[in-house]
MIZA-915801 format. One record per residue (C-alpha): chain; residue number from 1; y, z, x. Coordinates in steps of 0.25 Angstrom, whole numbers. Layout:
<sites>
<site kette="A" nr="NUM" v="Y" w="Z" u="X"/>
...
</sites>
This chain:
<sites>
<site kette="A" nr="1" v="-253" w="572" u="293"/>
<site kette="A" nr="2" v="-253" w="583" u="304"/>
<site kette="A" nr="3" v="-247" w="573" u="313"/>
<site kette="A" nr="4" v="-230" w="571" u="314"/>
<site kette="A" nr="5" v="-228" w="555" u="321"/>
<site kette="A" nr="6" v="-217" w="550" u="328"/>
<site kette="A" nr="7" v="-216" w="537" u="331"/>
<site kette="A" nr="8" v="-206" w="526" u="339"/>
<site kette="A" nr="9" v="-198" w="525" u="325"/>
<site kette="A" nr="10" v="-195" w="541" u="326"/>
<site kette="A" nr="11" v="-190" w="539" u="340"/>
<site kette="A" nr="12" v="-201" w="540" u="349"/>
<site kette="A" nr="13" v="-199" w="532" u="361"/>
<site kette="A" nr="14" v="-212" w="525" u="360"/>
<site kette="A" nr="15" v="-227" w="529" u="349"/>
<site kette="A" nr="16" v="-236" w="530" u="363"/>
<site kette="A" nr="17" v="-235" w="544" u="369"/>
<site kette="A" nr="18" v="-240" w="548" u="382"/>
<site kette="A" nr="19" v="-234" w="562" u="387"/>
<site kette="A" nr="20" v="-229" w="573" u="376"/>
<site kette="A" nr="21" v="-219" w="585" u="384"/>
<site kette="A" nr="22" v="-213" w="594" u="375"/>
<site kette="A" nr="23" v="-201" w="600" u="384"/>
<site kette="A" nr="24" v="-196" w="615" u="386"/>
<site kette="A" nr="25" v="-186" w="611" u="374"/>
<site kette="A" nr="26" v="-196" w="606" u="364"/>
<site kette="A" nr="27" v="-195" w="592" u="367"/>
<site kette="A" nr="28" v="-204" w="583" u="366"/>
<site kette="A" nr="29" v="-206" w="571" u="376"/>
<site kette="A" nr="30" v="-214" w="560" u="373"/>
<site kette="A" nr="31" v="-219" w="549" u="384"/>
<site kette="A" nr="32" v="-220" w="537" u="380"/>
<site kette="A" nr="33" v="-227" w="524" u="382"/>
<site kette="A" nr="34" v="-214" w="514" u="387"/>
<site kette="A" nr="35" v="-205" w="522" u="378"/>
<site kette="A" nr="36" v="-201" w="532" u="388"/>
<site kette="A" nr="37" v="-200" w="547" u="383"/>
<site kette="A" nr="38" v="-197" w="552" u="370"/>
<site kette="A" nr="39" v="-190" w="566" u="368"/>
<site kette="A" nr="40" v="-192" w="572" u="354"/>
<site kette="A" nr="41" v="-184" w="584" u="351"/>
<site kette="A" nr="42" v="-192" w="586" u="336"/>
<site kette="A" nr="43" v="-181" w="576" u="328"/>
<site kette="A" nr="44" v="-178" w="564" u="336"/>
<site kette="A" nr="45" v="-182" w="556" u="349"/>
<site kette="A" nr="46" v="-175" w="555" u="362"/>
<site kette="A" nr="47" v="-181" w="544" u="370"/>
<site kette="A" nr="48" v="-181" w="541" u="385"/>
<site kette="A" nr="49" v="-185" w="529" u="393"/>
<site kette="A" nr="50" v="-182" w="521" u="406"/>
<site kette="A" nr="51" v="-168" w="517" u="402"/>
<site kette="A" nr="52" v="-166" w="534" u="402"/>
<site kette="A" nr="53" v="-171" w="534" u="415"/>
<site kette="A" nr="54" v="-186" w="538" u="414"/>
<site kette="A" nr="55" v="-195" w="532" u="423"/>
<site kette="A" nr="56" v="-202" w="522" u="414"/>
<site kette="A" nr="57" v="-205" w="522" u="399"/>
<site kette="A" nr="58" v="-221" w="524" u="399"/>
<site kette="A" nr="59" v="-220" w="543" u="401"/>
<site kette="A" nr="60" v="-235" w="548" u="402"/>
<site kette="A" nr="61" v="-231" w="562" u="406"/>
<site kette="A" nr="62" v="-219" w="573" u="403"/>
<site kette="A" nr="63" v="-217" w="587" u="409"/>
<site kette="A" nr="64" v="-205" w="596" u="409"/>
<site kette="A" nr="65" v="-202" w="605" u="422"/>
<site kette="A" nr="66" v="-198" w="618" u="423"/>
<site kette="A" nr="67" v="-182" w="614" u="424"/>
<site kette="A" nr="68" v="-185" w="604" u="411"/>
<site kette="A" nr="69" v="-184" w="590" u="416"/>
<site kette="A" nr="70" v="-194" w="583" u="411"/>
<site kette="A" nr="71" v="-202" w="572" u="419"/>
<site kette="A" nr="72" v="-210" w="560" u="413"/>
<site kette="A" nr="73" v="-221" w="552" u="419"/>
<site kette="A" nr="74" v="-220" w="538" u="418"/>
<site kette="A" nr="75" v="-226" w="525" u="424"/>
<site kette="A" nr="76" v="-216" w="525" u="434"/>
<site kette="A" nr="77" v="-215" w="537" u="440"/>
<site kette="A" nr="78" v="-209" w="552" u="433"/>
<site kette="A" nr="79" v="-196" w="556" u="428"/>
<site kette="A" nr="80" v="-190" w="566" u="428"/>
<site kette="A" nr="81" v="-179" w="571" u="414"/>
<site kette="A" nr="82" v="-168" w="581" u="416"/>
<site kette="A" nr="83" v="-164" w="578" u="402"/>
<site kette="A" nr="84" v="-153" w="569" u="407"/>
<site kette="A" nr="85" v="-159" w="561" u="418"/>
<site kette="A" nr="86" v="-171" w="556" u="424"/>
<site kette="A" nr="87" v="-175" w="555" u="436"/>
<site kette="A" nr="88" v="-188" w="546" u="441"/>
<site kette="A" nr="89" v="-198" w="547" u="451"/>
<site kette="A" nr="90" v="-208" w="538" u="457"/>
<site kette="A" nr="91" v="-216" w="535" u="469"/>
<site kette="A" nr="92" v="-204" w="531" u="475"/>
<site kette="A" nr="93" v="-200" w="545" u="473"/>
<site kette="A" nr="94" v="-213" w="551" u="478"/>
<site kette="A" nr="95" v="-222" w="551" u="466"/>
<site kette="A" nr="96" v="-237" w="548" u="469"/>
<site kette="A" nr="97" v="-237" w="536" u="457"/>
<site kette="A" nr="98" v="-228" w="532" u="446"/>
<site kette="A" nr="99" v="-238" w="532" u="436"/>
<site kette="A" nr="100" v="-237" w="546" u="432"/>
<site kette="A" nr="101" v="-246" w="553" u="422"/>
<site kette="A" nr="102" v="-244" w="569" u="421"/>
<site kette="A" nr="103" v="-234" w="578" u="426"/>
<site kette="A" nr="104" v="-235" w="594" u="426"/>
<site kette="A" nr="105" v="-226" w="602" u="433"/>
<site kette="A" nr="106" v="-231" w="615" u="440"/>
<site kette="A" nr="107" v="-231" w="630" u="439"/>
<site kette="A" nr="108" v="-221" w="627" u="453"/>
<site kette="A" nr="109" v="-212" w="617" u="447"/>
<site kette="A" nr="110" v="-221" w="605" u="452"/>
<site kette="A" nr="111" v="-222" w="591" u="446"/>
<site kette="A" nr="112" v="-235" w="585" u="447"/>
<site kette="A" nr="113" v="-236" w="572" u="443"/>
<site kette="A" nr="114" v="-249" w="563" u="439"/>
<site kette="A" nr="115" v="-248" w="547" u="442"/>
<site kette="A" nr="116" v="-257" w="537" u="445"/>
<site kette="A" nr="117" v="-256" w="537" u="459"/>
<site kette="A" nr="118" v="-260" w="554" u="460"/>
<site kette="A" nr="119" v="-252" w="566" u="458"/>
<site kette="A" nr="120" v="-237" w="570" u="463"/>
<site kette="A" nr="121" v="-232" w="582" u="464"/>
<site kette="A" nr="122" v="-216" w="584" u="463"/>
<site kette="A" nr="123" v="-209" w="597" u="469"/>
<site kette="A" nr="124" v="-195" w="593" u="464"/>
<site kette="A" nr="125" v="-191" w="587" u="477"/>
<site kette="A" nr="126" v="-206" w="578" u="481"/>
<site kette="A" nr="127" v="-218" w="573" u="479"/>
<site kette="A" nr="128" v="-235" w="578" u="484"/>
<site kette="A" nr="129" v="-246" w="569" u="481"/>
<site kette="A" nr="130" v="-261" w="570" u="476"/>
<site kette="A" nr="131" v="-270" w="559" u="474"/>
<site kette="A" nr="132" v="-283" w="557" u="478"/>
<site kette="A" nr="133" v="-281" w="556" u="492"/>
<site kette="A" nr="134" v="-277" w="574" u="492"/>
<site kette="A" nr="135" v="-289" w="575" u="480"/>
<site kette="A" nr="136" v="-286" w="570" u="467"/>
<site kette="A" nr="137" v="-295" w="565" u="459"/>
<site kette="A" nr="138" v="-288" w="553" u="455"/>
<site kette="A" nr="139" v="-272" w="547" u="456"/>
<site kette="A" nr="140" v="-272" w="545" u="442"/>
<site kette="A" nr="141" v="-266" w="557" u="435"/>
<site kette="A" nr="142" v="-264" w="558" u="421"/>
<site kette="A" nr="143" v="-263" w="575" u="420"/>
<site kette="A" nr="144" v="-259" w="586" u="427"/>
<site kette="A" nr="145" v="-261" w="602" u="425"/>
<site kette="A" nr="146" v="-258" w="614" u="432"/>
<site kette="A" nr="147" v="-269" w="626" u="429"/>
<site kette="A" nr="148" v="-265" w="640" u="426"/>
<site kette="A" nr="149" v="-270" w="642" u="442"/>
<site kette="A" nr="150" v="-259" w="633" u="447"/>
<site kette="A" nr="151" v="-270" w="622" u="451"/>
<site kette="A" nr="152" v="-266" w="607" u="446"/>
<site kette="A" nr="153" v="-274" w="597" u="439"/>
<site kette="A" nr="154" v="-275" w="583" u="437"/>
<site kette="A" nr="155" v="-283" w="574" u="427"/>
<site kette="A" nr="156" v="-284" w="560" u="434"/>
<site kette="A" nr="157" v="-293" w="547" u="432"/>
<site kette="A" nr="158" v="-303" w="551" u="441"/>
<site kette="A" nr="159" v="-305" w="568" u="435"/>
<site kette="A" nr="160" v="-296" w="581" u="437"/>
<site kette="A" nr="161" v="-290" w="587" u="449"/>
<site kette="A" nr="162" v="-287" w="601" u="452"/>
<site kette="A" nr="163" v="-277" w="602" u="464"/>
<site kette="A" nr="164" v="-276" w="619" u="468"/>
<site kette="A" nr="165" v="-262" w="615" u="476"/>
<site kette="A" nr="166" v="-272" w="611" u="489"/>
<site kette="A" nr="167" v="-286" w="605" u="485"/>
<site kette="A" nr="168" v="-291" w="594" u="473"/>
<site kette="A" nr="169" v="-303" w="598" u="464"/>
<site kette="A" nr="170" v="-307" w="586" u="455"/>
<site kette="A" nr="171" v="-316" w="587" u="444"/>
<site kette="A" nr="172" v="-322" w="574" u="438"/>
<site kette="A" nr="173" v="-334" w="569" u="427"/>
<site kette="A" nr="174" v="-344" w="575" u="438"/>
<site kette="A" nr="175" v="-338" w="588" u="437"/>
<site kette="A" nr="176" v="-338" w="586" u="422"/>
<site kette="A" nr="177" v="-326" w="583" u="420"/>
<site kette="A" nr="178" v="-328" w="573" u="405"/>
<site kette="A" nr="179" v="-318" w="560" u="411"/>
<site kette="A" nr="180" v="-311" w="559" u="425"/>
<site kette="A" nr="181" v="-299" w="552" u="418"/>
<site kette="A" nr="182" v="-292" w="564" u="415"/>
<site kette="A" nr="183" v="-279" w="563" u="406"/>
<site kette="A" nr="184" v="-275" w="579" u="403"/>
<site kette="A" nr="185" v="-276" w="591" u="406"/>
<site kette="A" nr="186" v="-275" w="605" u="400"/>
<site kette="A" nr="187" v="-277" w="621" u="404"/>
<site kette="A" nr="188" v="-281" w="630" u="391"/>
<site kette="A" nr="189" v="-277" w="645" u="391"/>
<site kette="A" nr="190" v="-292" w="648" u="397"/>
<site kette="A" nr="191" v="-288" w="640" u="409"/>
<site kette="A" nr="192" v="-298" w="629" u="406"/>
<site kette="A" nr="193" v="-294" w="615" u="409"/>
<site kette="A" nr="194" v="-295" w="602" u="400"/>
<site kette="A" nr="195" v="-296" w="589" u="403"/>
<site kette="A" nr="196" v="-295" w="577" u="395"/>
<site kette="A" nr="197" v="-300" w="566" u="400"/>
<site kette="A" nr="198" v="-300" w="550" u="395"/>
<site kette="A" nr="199" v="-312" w="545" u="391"/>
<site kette="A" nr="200" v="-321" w="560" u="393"/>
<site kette="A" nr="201" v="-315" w="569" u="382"/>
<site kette="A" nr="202" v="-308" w="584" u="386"/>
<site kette="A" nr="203" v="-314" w="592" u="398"/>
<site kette="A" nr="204" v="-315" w="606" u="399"/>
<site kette="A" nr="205" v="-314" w="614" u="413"/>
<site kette="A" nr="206" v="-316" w="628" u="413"/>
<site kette="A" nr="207" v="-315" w="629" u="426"/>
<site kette="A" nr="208" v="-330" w="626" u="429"/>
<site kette="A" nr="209" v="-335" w="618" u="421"/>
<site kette="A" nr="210" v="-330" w="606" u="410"/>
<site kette="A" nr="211" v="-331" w="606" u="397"/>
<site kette="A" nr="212" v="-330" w="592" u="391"/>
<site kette="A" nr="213" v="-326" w="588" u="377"/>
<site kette="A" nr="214" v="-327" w="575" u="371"/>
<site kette="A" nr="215" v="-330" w="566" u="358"/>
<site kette="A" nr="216" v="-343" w="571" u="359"/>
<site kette="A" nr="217" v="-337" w="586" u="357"/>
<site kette="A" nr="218" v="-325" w="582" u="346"/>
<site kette="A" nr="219" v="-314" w="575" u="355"/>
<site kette="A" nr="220" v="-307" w="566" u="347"/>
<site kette="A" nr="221" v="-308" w="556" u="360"/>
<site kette="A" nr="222" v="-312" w="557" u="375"/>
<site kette="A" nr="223" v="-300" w="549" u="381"/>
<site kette="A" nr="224" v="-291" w="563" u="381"/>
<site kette="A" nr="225" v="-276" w="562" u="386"/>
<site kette="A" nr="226" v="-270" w="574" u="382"/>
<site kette="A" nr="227" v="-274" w="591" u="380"/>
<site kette="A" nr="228" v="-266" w="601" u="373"/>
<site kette="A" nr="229" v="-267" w="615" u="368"/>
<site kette="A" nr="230" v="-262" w="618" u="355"/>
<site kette="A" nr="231" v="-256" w="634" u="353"/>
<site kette="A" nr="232" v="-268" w="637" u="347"/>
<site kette="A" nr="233" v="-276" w="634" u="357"/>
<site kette="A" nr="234" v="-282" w="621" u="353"/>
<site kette="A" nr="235" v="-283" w="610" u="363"/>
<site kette="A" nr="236" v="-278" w="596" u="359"/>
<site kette="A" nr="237" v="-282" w="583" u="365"/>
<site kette="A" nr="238" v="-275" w="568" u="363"/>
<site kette="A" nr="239" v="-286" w="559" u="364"/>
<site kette="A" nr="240" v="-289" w="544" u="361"/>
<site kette="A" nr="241" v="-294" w="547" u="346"/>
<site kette="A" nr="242" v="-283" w="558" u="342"/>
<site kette="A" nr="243" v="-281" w="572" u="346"/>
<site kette="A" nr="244" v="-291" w="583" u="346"/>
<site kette="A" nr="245" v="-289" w="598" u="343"/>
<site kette="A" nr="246" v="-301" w="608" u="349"/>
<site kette="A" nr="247" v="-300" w="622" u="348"/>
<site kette="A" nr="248" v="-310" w="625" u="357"/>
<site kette="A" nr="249" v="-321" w="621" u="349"/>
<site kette="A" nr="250" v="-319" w="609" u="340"/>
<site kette="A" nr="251" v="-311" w="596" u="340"/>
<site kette="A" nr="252" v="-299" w="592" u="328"/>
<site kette="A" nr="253" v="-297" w="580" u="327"/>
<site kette="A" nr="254" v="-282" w="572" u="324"/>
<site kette="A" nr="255" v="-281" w="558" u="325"/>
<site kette="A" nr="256" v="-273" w="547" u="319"/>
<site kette="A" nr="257" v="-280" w="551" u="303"/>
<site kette="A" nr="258" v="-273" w="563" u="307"/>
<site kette="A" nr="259" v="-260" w="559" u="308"/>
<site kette="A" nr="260" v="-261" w="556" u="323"/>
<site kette="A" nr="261" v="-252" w="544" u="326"/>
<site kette="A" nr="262" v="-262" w="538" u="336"/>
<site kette="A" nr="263" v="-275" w="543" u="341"/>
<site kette="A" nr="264" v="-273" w="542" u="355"/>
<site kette="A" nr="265" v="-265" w="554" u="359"/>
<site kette="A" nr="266" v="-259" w="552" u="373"/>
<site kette="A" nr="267" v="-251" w="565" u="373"/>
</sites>
């Protein structure tokens, strides 16, 4: 099998993954699904949940800053890792919603955070809102993505927005957009702008128009929560039914006959 597994009996905090963060040390971070977070330094597993200090035990999302803490959405708000301590914010705090999905920190040292109750912007010392009320096209945000221009995006429940630092522009299924219930995205080194999307495949903007890829066009599966690009230049999609590999013309396949431990790659 192509595919090396590791599993709660290796040290894995909990088998269902929901964020992946390699950090500036070659960690890798693992969120979990009520295990917490797991670090893997490539022999063993260090693992970290509410007893540590983390705000709760179900982590969707995991970025490094620029000085290296590492911060960890949860269901209950975002914390924050120095690699000692941790340190929690929530709406008490000044965060928009506690059910956080995506996190990015920007080319200005920015932290934009994705929840269920719109999007919060962190300056190190407090926080701006956006929801739909200043333009969003939804308060649920499950991914965010600054372009090479500096403009954010952000894949909601209800299509994707593109905030300039002033004005929204929102881009739905009547712009042709393939689903509004977007769950990554990703900018290629043309500048062209994925979407995946659940339930409407992989959409392509090239900054006119959409391209969309489906079943229908070799996608393993429409329900897409993950985009990546490999070093040669293949994208890579986590779906329902596996992981699909498209070089920018055909679909490879790899599922659980594979060596994929389970077909519903979440991260």
């Amino acid at each position: 099998y192509p595919f090396q597994i590791y599993s709660i009996e290796d040290g894995l905090a909990q088998s269902q993954i929901l964020a992946l963060h390699q950090d500036s040390k070659g960690n890798l971070w693992m969120g979990t699904v009520g295990g917490g977070v797991s670090k893997f330094d490539g022999r063993t597993f260090t693992n970290f949940t509410a007893k540590e200090g983390l705000a709760q035990n179900n982590v969707s999302s995991i970025t490094e800053d620029r000085e290296g803490n590492l911060w960890f959405g949860t269901l209950k708000g975002i914390s924050k890792f120095d690699g000692e301590t941790f340190t929690n914010f929530t709406k008490e705090e000044g965060l928009s919603g506690n059910r956080v999905r995506a996190i990015l920190e920007d080319r200005e040292g920015n932290l934009w955070i994705g929840t269920d109750d719109g999007v919060s912007k962190f300056d190190g010392q407090a926080f701006t809102h956006f929801t739909k009320e200043e333009g969003l096209s939804d308060n649920t945000v499950y991914a965010i993505l600054e372009d090479r221009e500096g403009n954010m995006w952000f894949g909601t429940d209800g299509g994707v927005s593109k905030y300039d630092g002033q004005t929204f522009k929102n881009f739905t299924e009547e712009e042709g957009l393939s689903g509004n219930k977007v769950r990554a995205i990703l900018e290629d080194p043309e500048g062209d702008l994925w979407f995946g999307t659940f339930g409407g495949g992989v959409s392509k903007l090239d900054g006119q128009t959409f391209t969309n890829f489906a079943e229908e066009e070799g996608l393993n599966d429409n329900a897409v929560y993950v985009i990546l690009e490999g070093r040669e230049g293949n994208l890579w999609f986590g779906t329902n039914g596996g992981v699909s590999k498209f070089d920018g013309q055909t679909f490879t396949h790899f599922t659980e006959e594979e060596g994929l431990n389970d077909n519903r790659v979440r991260a």
